[in-house]
C-alpha positions in Angstrom: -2.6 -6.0 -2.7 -3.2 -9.3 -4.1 -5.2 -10.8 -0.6 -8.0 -8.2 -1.8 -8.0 -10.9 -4.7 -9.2 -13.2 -1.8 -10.5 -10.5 1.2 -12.5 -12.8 3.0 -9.9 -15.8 3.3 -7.0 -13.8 4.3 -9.4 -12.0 7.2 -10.9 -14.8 8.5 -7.8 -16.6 8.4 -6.0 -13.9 9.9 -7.5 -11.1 12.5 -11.2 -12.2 12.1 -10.6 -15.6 12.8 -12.2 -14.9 16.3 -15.9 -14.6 14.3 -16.0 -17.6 12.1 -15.6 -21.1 11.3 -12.3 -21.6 10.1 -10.6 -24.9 8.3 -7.5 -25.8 6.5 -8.7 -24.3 3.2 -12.2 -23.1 3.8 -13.4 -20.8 6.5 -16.9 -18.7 7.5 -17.9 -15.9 9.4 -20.8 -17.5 11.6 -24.6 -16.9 10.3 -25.0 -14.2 12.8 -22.2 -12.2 11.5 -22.3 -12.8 7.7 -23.0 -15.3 5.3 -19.8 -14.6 3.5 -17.5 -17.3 3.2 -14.1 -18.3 1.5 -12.0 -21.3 0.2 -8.0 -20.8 0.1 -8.6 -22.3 -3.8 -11.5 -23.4 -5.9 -10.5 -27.1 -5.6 -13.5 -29.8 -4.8 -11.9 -30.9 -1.7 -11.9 -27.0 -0.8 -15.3 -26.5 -1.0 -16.3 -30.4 0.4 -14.7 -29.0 3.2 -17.0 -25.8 3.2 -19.5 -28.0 3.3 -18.4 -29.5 6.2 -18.8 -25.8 8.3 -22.5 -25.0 6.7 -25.8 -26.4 7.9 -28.0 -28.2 5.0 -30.4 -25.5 3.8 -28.0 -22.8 4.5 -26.1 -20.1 2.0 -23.0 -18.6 1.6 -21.9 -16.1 -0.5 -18.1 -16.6 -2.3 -15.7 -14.5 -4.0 -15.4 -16.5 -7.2 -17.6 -17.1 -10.8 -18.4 -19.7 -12.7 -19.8 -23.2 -12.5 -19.4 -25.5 -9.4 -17.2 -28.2 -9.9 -18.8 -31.4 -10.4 -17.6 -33.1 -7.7 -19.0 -30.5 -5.7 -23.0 -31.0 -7.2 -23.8 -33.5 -4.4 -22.5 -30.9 -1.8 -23.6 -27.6 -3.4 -26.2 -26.1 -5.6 -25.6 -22.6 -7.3 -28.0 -19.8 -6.6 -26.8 -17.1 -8.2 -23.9 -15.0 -9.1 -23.5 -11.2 -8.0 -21.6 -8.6 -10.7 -19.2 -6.4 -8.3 -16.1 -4.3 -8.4 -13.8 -3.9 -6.5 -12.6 -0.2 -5.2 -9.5 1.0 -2.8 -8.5 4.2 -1.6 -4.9 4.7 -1.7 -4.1 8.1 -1.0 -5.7 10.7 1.9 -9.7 12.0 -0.1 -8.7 15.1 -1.2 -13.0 16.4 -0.2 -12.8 18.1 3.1 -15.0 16.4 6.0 -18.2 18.1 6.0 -20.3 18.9 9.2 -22.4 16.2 9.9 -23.4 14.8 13.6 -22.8 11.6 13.6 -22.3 9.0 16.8 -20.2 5.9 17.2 -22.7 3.0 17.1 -22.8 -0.2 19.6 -24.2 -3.0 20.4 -26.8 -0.6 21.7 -27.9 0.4 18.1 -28.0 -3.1 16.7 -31.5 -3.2 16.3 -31.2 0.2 14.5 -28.5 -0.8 12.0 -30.4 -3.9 11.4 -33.3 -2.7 10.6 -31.8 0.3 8.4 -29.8 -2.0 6.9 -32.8 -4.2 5.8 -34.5 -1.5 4.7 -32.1 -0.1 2.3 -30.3 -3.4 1.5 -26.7 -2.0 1.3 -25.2 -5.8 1.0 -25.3 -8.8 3.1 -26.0 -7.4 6.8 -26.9 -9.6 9.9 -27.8 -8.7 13.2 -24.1 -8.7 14.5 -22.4 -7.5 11.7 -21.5 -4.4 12.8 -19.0 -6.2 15.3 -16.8 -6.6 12.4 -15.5 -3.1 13.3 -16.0 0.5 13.5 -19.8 1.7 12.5 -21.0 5.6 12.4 -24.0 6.8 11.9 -26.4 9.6 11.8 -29.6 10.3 13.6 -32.8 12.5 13.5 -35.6 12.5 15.2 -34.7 9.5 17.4 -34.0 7.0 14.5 -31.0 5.9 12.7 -31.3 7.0 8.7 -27.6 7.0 8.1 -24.5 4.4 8.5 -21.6 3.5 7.7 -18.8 1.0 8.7 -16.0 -2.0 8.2 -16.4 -5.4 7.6 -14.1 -7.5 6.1 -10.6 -6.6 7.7 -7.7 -8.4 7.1 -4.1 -7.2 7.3 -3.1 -3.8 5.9 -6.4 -3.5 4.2 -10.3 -3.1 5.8 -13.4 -3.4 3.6 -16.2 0.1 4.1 -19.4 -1.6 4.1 -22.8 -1.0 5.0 -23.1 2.6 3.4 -26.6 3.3 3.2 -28.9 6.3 3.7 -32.8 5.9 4.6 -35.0 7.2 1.5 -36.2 10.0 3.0 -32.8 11.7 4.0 -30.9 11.0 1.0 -29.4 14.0 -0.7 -28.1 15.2 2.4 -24.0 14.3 2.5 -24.8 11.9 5.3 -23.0 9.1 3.1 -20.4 11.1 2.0 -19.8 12.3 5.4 -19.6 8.9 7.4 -17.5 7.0 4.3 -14.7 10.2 4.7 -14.7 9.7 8.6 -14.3 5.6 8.5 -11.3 6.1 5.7 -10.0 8.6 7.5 -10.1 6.1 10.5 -8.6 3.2 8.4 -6.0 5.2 6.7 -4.8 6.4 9.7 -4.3 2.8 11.2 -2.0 2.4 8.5 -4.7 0.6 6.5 -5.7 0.7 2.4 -9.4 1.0 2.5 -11.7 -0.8 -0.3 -14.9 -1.4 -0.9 -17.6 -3.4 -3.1 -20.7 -2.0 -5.7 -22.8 -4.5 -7.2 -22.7 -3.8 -10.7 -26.1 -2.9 -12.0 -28.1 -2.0 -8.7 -30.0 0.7 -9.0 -27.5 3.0 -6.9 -24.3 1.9 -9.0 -23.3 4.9 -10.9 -24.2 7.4 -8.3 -22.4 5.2 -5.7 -19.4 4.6 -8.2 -19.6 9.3 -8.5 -19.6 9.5 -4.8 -16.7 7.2 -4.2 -14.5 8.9 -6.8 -15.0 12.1 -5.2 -13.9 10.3 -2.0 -10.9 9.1 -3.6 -11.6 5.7 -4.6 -10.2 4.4 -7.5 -11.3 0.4 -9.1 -9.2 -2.2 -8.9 -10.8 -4.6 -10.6 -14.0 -6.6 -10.9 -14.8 -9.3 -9.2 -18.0 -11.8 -8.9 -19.6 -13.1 -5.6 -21.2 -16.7 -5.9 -24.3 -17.5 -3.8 -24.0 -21.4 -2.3 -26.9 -23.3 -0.7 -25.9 -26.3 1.0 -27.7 -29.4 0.0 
């Protein structure tokens, strides 16, 4: 388990390499996928070369905390740092699925997920995203109000993301629902799913309930370090 230390190097060096910008040490997914990034190691030279795979003006978002390193000022400013933990589910959710119509979502229903995903700001989300892997979601009168999906997948482990629920139809299981059908999914590929809550959102502790009812237990926390190219 210790790539989930580093998620988003070992996937984009390893079965997502097909949807970034990939380097020796350093590696993207492109801006229309995710402004996540990674570095092998926090060393100046690799995050100069980073640098070299982001457009001036441009942000990425890293798992790591603390201050850049000097040498990196002239290539780097800090914007902020997200609070996270880190969750995985390692045995089969004990809750039973509950009946909820869901459909498999496509490229069909990207304006959909983008636009519910802006709304409800679940995490990083852009308007290919969802071709990370397998999304869900849940529909009523002719508009998307519920989702979920995978994003960072690397081997033996794939990342739940994008759980979110339009305000109005919240309270309804939809969540609960579509998170039990992707683990189920992920589990049955022979994969350890995890997932990410941002410490101190407004949905933390009832997201933190619902996942421990799924089965989720923390692994640790973790910090995600917002970088704009200078």
């Amino acid at each position: 388990m210790t790539e989930l230390d580093n998620p988003a190097w070992h996937a984009l060096a390893g079965e997502q390499r097909e949807f970034g910008l990939v380097g020796e040490r350093a590696a993207r997914y492109r801006a229309d996928i995710s402004p996540i990034a990674a570095v092998a190691d926090d060393s100046p030279a690799a995050l100069a070369e980073l640098a070299g795979l982001t457009e001036p003006g441009q942000y990425v978002a890293l798992f790591r905390e603390g201050e850049l390193p000097a040498a990196s000022a002239p290539l780097w400013r800090l914007a902020a740092v997200v609070s996270l933990s880190q969750w995985m589910c390692p045995a089969p959710p004990s809750l039973s699925p509950t009946t909820v119509d869901w459909l498999e979502l496509g490229e069909e229903h990207a304006a959909d997920m983008y636009r519910l995903a802006k709304e409800t700001d679940p995490g990083p989300f852009e308007r290919h995203t969802h071709r990370l892997g397998s999304y869900i979601g849940v529909f009523q009168n002719g508009q998307l109000v519920a989702m979920a999906g995978e994003r960072i997948c690397l081997h033996g482990c794939r990342e739940v993301s994008a759980v979110c629920t339009a305000p109005s139809y919240t309270g309804r299981g939809y969540a609960q629902a579509l998170v039990l059908e992707i683990v189920a999914r992920q589990q049955r590929a022979g994969c350890v799913p995890f997932l990410h809550v941002r410490t101190g959102s407004p949905a933390e502790a009832q997201a933190k309930r619902a996942y421990r009812k799924v089965g989720f237990v923390k692994r640790m926390d973790a910090h995600m370090s917002v970088l704009v190219r200078r």
